[in-house]
C-alpha positions in Angstrom: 120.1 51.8 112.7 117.6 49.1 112.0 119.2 48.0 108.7 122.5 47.6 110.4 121.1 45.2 112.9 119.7 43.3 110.5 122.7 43.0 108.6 124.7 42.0 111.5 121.7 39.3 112.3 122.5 37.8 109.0 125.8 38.0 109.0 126.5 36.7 112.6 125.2 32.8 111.8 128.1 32.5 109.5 131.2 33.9 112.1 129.1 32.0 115.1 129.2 28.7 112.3 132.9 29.2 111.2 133.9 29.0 114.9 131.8 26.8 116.4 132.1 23.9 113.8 133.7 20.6 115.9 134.4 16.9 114.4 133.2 14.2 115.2 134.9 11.4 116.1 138.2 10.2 114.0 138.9 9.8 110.3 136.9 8.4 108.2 134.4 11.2 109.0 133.1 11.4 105.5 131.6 8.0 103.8 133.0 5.2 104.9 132.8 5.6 108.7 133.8 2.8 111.6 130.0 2.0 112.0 129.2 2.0 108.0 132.3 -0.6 107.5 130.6 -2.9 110.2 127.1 -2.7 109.1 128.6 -4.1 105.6 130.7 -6.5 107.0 127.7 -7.9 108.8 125.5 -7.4 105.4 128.3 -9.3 103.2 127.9 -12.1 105.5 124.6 -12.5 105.5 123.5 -11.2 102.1 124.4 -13.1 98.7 124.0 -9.8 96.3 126.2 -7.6 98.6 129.0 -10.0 98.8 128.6 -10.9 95.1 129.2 -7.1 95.0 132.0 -6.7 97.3 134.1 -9.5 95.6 133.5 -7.2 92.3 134.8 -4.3 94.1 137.9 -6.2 95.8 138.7 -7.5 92.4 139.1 -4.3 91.2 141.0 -3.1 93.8 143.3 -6.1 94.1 143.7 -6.1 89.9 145.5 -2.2 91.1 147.6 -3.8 93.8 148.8 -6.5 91.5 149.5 -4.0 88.2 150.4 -1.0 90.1 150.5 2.1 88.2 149.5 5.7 88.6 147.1 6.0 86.5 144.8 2.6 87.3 145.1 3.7 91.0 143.4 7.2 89.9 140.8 5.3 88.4 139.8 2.9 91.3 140.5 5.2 94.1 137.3 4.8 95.3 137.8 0.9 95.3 140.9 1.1 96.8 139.9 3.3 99.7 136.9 1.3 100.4 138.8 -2.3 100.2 141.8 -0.4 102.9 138.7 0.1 105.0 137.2 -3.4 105.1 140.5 -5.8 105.2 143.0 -3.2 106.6 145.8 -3.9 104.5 148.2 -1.0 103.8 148.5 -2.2 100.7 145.2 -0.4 99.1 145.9 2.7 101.7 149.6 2.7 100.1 148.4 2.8 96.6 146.1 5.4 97.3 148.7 7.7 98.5 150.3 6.9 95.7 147.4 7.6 93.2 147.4 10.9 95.4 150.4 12.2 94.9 150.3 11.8 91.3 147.7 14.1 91.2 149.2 16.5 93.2 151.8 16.7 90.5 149.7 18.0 88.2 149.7 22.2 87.4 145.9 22.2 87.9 142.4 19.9 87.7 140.9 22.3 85.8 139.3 21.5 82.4 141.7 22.9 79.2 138.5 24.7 77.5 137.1 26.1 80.5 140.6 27.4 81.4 141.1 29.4 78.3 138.2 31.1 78.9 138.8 34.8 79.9 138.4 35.1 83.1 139.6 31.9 83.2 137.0 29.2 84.8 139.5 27.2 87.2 137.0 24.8 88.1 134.2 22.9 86.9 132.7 19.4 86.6 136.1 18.0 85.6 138.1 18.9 88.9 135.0 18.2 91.0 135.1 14.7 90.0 139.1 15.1 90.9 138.3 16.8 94.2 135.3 14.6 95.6 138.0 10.9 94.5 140.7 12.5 96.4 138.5 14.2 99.0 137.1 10.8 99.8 140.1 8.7 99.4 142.4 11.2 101.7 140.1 11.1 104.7 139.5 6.9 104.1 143.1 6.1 104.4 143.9 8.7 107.0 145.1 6.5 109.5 147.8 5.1 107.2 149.6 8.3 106.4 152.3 9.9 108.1 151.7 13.3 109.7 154.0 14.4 107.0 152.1 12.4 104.4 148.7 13.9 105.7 150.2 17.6 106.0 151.0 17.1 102.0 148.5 15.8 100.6 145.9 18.1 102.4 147.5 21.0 101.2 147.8 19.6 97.8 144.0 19.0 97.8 143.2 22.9 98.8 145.8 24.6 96.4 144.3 22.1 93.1 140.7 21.6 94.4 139.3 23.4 97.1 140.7 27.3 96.5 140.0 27.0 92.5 136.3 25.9 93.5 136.2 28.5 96.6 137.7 31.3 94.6 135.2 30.7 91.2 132.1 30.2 92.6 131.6 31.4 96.4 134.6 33.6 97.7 134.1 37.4 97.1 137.6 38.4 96.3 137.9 36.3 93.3 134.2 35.0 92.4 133.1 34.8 89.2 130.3 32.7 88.6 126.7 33.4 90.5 124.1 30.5 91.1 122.8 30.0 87.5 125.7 30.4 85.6 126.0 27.2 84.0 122.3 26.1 84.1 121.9 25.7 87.8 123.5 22.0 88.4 127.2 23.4 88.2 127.2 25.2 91.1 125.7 22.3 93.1 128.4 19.7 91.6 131.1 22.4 91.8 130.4 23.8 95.2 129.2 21.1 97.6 132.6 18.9 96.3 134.4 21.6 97.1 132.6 21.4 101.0 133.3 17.9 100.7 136.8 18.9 100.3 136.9 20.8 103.2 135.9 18.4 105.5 138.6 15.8 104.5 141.3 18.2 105.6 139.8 20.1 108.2 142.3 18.5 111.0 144.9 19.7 108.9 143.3 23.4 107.2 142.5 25.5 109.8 140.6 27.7 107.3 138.3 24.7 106.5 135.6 25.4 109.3 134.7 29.0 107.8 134.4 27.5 103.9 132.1 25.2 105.4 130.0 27.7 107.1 129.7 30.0 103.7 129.2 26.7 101.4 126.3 25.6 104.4 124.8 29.0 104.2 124.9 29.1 100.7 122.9 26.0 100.3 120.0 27.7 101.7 120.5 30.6 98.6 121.0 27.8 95.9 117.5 25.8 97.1 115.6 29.2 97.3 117.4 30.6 94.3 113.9 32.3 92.2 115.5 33.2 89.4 116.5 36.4 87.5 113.9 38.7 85.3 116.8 40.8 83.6 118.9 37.5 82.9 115.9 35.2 81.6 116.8 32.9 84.7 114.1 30.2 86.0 114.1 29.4 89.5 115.9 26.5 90.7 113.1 24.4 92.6 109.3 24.2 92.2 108.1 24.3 95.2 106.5 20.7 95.0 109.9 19.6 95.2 110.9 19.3 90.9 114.1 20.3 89.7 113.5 22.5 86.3 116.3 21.0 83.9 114.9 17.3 83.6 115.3 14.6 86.0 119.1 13.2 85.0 120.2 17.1 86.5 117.6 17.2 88.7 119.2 13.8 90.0 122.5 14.7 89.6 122.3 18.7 91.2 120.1 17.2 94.4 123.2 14.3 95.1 125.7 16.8 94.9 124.5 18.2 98.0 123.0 15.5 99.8 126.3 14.2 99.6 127.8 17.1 101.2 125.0 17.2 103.3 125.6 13.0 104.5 129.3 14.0 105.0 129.1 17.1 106.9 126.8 15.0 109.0 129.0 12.7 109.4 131.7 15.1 110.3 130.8 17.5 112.2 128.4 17.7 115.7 126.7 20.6 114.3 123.6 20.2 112.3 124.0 21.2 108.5 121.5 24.8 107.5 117.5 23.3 107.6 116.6 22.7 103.3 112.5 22.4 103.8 112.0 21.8 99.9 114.0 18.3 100.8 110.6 17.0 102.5 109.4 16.9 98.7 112.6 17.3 96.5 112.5 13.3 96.8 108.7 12.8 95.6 109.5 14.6 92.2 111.4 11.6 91.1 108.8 9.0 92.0 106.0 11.2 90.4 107.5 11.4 86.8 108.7 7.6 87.0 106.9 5.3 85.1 106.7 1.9 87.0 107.1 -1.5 84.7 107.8 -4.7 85.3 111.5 -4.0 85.4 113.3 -0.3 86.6 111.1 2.5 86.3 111.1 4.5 83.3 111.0 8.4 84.0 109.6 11.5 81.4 112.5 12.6 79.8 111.3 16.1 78.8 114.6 18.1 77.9 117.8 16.4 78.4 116.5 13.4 80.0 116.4 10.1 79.4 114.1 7.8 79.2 116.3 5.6 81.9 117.1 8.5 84.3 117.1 7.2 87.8 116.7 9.0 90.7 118.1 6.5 92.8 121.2 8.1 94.2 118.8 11.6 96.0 116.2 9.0 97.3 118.8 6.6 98.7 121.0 9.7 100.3 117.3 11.1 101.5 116.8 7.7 103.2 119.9 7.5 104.7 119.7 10.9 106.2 116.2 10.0 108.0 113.2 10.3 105.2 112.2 7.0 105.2 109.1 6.9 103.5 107.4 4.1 102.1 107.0 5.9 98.2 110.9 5.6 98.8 111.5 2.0 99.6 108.8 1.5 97.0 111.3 3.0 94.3 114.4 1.7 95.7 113.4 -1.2 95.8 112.1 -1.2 91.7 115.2 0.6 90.6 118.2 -1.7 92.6 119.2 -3.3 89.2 119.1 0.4 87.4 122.5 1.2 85.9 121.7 5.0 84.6 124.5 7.0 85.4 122.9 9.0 87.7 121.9 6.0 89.5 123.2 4.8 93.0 123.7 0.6 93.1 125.8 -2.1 94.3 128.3 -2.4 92.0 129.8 0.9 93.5 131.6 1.4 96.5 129.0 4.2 97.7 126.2 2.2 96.8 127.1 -0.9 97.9 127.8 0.8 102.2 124.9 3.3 101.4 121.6 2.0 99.4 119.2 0.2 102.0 119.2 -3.4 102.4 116.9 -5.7 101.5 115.7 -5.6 105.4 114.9 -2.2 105.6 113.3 -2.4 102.2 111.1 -5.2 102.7 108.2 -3.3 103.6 107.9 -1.4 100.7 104.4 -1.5 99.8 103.0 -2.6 96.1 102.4 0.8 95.1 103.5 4.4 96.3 101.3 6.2 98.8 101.2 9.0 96.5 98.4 10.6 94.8 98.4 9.4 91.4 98.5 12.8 89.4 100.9 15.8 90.1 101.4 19.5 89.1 104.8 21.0 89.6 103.3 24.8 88.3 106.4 26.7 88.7 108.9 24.6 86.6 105.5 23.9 84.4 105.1 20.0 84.1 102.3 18.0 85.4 101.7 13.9 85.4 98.3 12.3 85.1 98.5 8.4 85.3 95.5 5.6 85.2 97.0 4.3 88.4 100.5 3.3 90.4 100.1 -0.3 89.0 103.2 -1.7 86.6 102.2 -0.7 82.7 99.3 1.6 83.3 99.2 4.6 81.7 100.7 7.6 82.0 100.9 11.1 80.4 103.4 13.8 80.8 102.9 17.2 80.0 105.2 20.4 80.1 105.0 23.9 79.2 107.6 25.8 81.5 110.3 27.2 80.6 113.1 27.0 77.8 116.4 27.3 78.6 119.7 25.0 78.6 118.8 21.6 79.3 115.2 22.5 78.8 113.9 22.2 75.3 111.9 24.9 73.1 108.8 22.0 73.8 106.1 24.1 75.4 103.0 22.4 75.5 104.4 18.7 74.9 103.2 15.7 76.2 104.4 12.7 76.3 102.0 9.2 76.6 103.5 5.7 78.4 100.9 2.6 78.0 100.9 -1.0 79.3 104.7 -0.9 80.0 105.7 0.6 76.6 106.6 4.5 76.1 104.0 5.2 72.3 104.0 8.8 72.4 107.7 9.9 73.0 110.2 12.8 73.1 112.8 12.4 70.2 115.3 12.7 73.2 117.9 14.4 72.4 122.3 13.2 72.0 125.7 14.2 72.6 125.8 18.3 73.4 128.4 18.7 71.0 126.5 17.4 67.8 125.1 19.4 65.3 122.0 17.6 65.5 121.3 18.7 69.6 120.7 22.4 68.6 119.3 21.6 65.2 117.3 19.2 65.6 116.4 17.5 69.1 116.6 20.9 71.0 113.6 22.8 68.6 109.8 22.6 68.6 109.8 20.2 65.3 111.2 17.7 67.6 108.2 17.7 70.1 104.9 16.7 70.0 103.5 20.4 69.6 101.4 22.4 67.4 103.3 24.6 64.8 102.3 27.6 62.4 104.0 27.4 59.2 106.5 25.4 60.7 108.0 27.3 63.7 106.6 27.6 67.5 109.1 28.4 69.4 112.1 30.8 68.7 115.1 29.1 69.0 117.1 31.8 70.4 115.5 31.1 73.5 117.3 27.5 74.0 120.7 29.9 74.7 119.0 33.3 75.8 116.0 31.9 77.8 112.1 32.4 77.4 111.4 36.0 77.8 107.6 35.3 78.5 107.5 31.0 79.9 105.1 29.1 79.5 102.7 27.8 81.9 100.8 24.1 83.3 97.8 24.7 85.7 94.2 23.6 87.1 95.1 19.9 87.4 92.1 17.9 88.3 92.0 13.9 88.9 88.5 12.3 90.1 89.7 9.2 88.8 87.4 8.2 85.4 87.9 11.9 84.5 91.4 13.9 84.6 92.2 17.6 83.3 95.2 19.6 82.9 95.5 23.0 81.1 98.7 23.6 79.5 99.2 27.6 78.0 102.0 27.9 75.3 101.4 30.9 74.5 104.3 32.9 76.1 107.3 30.6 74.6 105.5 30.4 71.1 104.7 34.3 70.9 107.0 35.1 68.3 104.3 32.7 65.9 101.1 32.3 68.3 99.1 34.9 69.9 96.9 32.1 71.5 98.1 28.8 72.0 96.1 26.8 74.7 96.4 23.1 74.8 93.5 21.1 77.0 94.3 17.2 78.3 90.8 16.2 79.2 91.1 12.5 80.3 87.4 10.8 80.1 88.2 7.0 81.0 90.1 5.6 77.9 89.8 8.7 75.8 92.2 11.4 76.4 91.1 14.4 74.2 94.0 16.9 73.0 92.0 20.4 73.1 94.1 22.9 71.3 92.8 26.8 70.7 95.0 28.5 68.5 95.7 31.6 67.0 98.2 33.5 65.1 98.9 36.6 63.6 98.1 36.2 59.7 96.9 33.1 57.8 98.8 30.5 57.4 99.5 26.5 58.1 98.7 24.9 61.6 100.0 21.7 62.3 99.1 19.1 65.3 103.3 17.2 65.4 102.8 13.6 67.1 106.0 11.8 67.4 105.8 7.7 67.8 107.9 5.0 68.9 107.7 3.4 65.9 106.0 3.4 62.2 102.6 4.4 62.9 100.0 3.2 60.5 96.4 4.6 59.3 94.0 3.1 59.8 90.2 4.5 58.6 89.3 7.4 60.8 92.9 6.9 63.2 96.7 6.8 63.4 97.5 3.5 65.0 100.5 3.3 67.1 101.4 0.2 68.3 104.7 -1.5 70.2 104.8 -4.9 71.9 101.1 -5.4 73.3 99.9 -1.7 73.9 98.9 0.1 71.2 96.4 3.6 71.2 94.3 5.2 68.5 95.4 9.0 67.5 91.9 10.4 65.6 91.9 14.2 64.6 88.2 15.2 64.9 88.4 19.1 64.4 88.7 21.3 62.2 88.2 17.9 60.2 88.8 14.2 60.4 91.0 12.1 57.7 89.2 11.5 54.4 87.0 8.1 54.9 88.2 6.8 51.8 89.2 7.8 48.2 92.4 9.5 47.8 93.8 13.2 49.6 93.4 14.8 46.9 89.7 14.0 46.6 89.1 15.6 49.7 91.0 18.6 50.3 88.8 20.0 53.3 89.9 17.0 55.3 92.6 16.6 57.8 96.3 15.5 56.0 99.0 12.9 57.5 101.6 14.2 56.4 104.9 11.7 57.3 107.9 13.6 58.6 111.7 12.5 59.6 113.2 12.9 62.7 115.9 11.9 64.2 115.8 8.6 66.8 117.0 9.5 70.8 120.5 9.5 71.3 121.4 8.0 67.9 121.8 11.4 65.4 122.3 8.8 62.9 119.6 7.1 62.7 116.2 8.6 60.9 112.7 8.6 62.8 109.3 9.1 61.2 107.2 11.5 63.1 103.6 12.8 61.7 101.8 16.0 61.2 97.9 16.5 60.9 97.1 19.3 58.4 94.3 20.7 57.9 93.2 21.9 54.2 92.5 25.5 55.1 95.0 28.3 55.7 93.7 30.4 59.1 94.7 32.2 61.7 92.2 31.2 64.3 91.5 27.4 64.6 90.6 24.6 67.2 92.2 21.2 67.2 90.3 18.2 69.1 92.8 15.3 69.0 91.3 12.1 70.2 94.0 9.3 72.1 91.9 6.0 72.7 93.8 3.8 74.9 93.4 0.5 74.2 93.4 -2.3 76.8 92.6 -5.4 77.1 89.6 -4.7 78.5 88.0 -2.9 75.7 89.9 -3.8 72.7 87.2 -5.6 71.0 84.5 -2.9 72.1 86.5 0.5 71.9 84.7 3.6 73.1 82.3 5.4 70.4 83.2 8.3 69.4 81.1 11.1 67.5 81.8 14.7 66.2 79.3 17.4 67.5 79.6 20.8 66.2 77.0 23.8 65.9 76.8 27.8 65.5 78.8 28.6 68.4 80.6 25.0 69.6 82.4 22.2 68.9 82.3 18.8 70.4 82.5 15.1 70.9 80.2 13.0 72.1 82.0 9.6 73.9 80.2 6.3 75.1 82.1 3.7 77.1 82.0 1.9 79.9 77.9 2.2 80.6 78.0 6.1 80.1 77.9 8.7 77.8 79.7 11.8 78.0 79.4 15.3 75.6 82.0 17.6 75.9 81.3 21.1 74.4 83.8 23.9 73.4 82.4 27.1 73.3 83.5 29.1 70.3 82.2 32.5 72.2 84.6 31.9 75.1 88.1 31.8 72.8 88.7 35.5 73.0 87.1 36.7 70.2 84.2 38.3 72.4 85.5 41.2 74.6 83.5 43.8 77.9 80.4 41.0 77.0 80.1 37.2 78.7 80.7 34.3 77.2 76.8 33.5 76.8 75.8 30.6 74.7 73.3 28.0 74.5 74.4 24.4 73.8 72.0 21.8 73.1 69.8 23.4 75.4 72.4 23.9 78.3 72.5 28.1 78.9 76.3 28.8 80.0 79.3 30.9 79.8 81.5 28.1 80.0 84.8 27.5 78.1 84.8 23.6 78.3 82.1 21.4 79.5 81.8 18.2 80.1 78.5 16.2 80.9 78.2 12.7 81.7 75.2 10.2 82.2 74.6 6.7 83.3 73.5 5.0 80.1 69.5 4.9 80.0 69.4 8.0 82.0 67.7 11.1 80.0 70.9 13.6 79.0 68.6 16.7 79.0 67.8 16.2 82.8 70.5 18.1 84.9 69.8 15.9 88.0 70.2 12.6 86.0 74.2 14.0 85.7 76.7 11.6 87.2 79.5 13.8 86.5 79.6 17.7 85.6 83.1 18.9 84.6 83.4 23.1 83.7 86.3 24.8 82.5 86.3 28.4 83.2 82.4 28.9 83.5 79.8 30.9 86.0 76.8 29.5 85.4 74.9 26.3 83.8 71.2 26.3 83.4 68.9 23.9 81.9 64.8 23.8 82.0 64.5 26.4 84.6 66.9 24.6 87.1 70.0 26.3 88.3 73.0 23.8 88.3 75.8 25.7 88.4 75.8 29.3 89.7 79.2 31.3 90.7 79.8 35.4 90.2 83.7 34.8 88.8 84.3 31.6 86.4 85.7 28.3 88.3 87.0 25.2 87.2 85.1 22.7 88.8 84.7 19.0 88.5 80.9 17.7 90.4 80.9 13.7 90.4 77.7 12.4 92.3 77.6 8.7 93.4 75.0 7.0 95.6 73.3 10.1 97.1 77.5 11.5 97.9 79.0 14.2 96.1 82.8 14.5 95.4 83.5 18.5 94.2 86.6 19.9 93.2 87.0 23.3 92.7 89.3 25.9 91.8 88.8 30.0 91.1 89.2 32.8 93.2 90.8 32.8 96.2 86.8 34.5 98.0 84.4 31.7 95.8 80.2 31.6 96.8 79.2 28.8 94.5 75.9 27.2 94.2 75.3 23.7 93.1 72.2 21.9 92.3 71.0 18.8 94.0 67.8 17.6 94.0 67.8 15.7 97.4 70.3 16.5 100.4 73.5 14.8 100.1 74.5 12.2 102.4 78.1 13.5 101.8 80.2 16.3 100.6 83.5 16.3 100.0 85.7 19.1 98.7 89.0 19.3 97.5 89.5 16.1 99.2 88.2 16.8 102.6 84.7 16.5 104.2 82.3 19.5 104.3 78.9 20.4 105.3 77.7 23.0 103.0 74.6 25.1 103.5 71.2 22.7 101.6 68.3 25.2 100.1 65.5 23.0 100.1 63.6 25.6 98.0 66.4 26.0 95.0 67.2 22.5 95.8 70.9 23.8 96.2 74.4 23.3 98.1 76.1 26.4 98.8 79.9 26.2 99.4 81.6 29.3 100.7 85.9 28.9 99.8 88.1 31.8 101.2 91.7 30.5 100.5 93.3 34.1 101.1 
């Protein structure tokens, strides 16, 4: 008895939604509404840019009205219905009929190749972009048609738009498609069109108000969709708001139904179904932008691109109430974008839609956003120098591969004083040769390979059985730290593929522990805007005024001199070709460090100085330290000197025993440490640390004094600074964890927030007690 109620609980939303759902107000209901028209007429008037860009718009539609045919009305029927709205002549609304009724002469608006398909596919992308021009133009031009007229063309528009969509992708009778067929943007740009549809006729469709209730209900499935384990399906949405398949689909997927979502509120009285994720789903695009000083760049892991704009969600998010500064902040950089994806002036929807000037005139100079990010489900995570135009920022991804997401687990990508140096080769038009072999496989990322293969590429088409994974983000500010593991994508090769982004002020060390199955050739892949050049110990890469040193320190460093061959236990550079973004035809250098030996357990520490102006004629220092049972690097810059130490006993070769070592006099289980020192201050005194930084470690201990001291292993990052302490920490969720201090702290904060942890005069220690169950 129970489960029945339950199923008539979820069940009765959509008959109470089907009956319930009244208009509001008179066509247009969708876009270009009576109070929309008059906001622009009064922004035309007092706004150069917008009228510059309605006289665009006019011209187009007038150049229809003058050369009247069928086809140049299909094209500017968005034009047309706008310029019928602003000026009133029945000219445009005439030539829109027109352009209507040609295309209800066609047999179908479905695609040829998707309708040979058996069962045939009736609708996709193609008709969508028929159904949302017509949608849109029938309900602007309303007014103008006959009841006859109206009757016609509305029934046109459900037997060639709306039932082909219904009937593929939601309506159980004839469904064929599920939430992820086609990636996961399809159903989005199918589905919502096809509620747009729905609206525009619902005077005239009296079905129209229960297609709206099942497309509004199923919104709420496509947001939460988690994915499938038997189909190799990744979830739709991280739940920090990013949208798996790269930003252009993220972009594209999210305005679909924010469309649908601005019309139906619009529309209808009734509220559309409550999306949470929308609260973030906007912040995703402003945290993998890349601010210069013209639009924003963006990562363009996958099928992105480097211009990919998420204009068009944050300007629909805006107009349906988020107004928040990080918004007018990116609106306001990326007006003159012209990315496809984009939402500007120079069209119709843009130009009654994207905030004005006014409302963005507050924007503030940089985003109130934290300035790195970690979207853990989809598997990317940003870590930027700060929001300021041409600082730096790195990209990394190790999620999943699938479709529009490329076999690139463990990538990373590197933008510097306004120029993207460490890239992506992109990728180009779906139906070369060269996008599934080439841009689409590991050789095309900045990765580490094993006799030439990481990934299996199977997985672009069937999905990656075991994904990969981005996690314990930490951002202090001179010291950052992501962990990326690749070892799930890249099993077929690896059977331990870690990759470390420890960022210690202009040093960002690539930490990669590897293992495979037999012996054989490792390879570190580093892909560059342009020629790179060697230069003594580094790799220079260089474009316009930024430029950063790429030095390979373990297993070995390049040769100081003499030729290759002279040195065969040093690291080889080893010049590849690629292929350049988006242009197949043109050829790309790309690089490969070497090492001499064949293994199958090795470490790679990768050294990325950034060069500024700042330090560029006094670049950090940077030594190689090594010993029985670690690897390291020693780094001096800016008045400090930090070691960081790998622990060789902590990579999995040592199993039912800890991870117990002793590193130039530091006792400790830890995987990655990281000690830093005010220079002048003695580095074998554990209270003269400014800045203590473990990976996956228990317990430090130096001289008798206890400085770290947890029962389970914690990332944590300790920075101490007049008499304060800033912690972060991360572990289990139940953590006791004891830090030294030699005096009482004047301040403790964790995690970002102020605590008042327990001070042992007598062990000189903090106790902090975390319970995050």
């Amino acid at each position: 008895m129970k489960v029945c109620l339950l199923c008539f609980a979820l069940i009765l939303p959509f008959t109470l939604g089907a009956q319930t759902l009244a208009p509001r107000g008179e066509h247009p209901r969708l876009f270009f509404t009576a109070a929309r028209i008059a906001q622009l007429k009064e922004r035309i008037a007092a706004d150069k840019s917008s009228a510059e860009a309605w006289a665009r718009i006019l011209s187009t539609a007038n150049e229809a009205v003058e050369h009247p045919d069928t086809a140049s009305a299909s094209r500017a029927m968005e034009e047309l219905a706008l310029a019928y709205r602003m000026t009133g002549d029945k000219r445009y609304a005439a030539l829109v009929r027109d352009g209507l009724r040609n295309e209800l002469k066609k047999p179908n608006w479905g695609e040829p190749d998707l309708l040979k398909r058996d069962p045939v596919w009736h609708a996709g992308l193609g008709l969508a972009r028929t159904l949302y021009a017509a949608a849109t133009a029938f309900d602007a031009v309303h007014d103008a048609l006959t009841p006859e007229e109206r009757r016609e063309i509305a029934k046109g528009i459900v037997a060639l738009g709306i039932l082909p969509t219904l009937n593929d992708w939601v309506l159980g009778p004839n469904r064929i498609h599920t939430l992820d067929t086609m990636g996961h943007n399809w159903w989005s740009a199918c589905v919502f069109v096809g509620g747009i549809g729905a609206l525009a006729v619902q005077d005239e469709e009296p079905r129209a108000a229960a297609w709206l209730a099942r497309i509004d209900a199923g919104s709420v499935e496509w947001f939460r969709y988690s994915g499938s384990v038997l189909e190799t399906k990744p979830a739709n949405f991280d739940h920090n708001g990013g949208f798996y398949e790269s930003v252009n689909y993220a972009s594209f997927g999210l305005s679909q139904y924010l469309l649908f979502r601005l019309a139906w509120t619009n529309a209808l009285q009734e509220p559309p179904a409550q999306i949470p994720i929308l609260e973030r789903a906007g912040d995703y695009f402003i945290h993998v932008s890349y601010p210069t000083g013209g639009a924003p760049m963006a990562l363009n892991f996958g099928d992105g691109s480097l211009f990919a704009d998420g204009s068009r969600p944050l300007a629909l998010l805006w107009v349906l109430g988020q107004h928040k500064p990080s918004f007018a902040w990116y609106l306001s950089a990326a007006r003159a974008a012209t990315y496809r994806e984009g939402l500007n002036h120079g069209t119709p929807l843009g130009l009654v839609y994207y905030p004005t000037d006014t409302e963005l005139a507050h924007a503030p100079e940089t985003p109130d956003l934290e300035a790195s990010t970690i979207f853990p489900e989809m598997g990317w995570a940003t870590l930027r120098s700060s929001w300021e135009k041409n600082a730096t920022l790195l990209g990394v991804r190790a999620g999943f591969t699938w479709n529009h997401s490329h076999a690139d687990a463990g990538s990373f990508i590197l933008f510097h004083r306004g120029e993207n140096l460490l890239i992506d080769s992109g990728n180009c038009t779906y139906s070369r040769p060269e996008y599934d072999e080439y841009y689409r496989r590991s050789p095309a990322h900045n990765v580490v390979l094993f006799d030439g293969e990481a990934e299996n590429p199977e997985d672009l088409y069937q999905g990656s059985k075991f994904p990969g994974s981005v996690s314990h983000l930490f951002d202090t500010g001179d010291l950052k730290y992501v962990f990326a593991d690749a070892t799930g994508p890249t099993s077929k090769t690896f059977n331990r593929n870690f990759r470390h982004f420890l960022w210690v002020g202009d040093v960002i060390l690539v930490i990669d522990d590897l293992e495979s199955f037999v012996p054989g050739q490792f390879e570190f892949l580093l892909h560059t805007v342009s020629k790179a050049e060697r230069k003594g110990l580094d790799l220079e890469v260089s474009q316009g005024n930024a430029s950063v040193l790429v030095r390979p320190l373990f297993p070995a460093t390049f040769p100081e001199g003499g030729l290759p061959t002279d040195y065969p236990e040093a690291m080889r550079l080893v010049e590849k070709t690629g292929l350049k973004n988006h242009e197949p035809d043109v050829k790309m250098p790309y690089y490969s460090f070497q090492p001499g030996e064949l293994t199958r357990r090795t470490k790679f520490i990768t050294a990325i100085t950034l060069v500024t102006e700042a330090n560029q004629n006094h670049l950090p220092q940077i030594e190689r330290l090594s010993g029985e049972t670690f690897i390291g690097v020693r780094l001096k810059q800016k008045g400090a000197t930090t070691e960081v130490f790998l622990n060789l006993m902590a990579d999995g070769r040592v199993r039912h025993r800890n991870a117990n070592t002793v590193i130039h006099g530091w006792e400790t289980d830890a995987y990655l440490l990281a000690l830093t020192v005010p220079e002048g201050a003695n580095p074998t005194d554990p209270d003269a640390l400014s800045r203590l930084f473990v990976a996956d470690g228990s317990y430090l201990r130096r001289d008798g004094k206890v400085v770290l001291d947890s029962l389970s292993k914690v990332f944590i990052s300790d920075s101490r600074r007049d008499g304060a302490r800033d912690i972060q920490l991360q572990g289990q969720p139940v953590l006791n964890v004891f830090l030294r201090s030699a005096a009482k702290p004047s301040a403790v904060m964790l995690n970002g927030k102020a605590v008042y942890p327990v001070y042992d005069t007598t062990t000189a220690t903090l106790a902090l007690a975390v319970r995050s169950e």
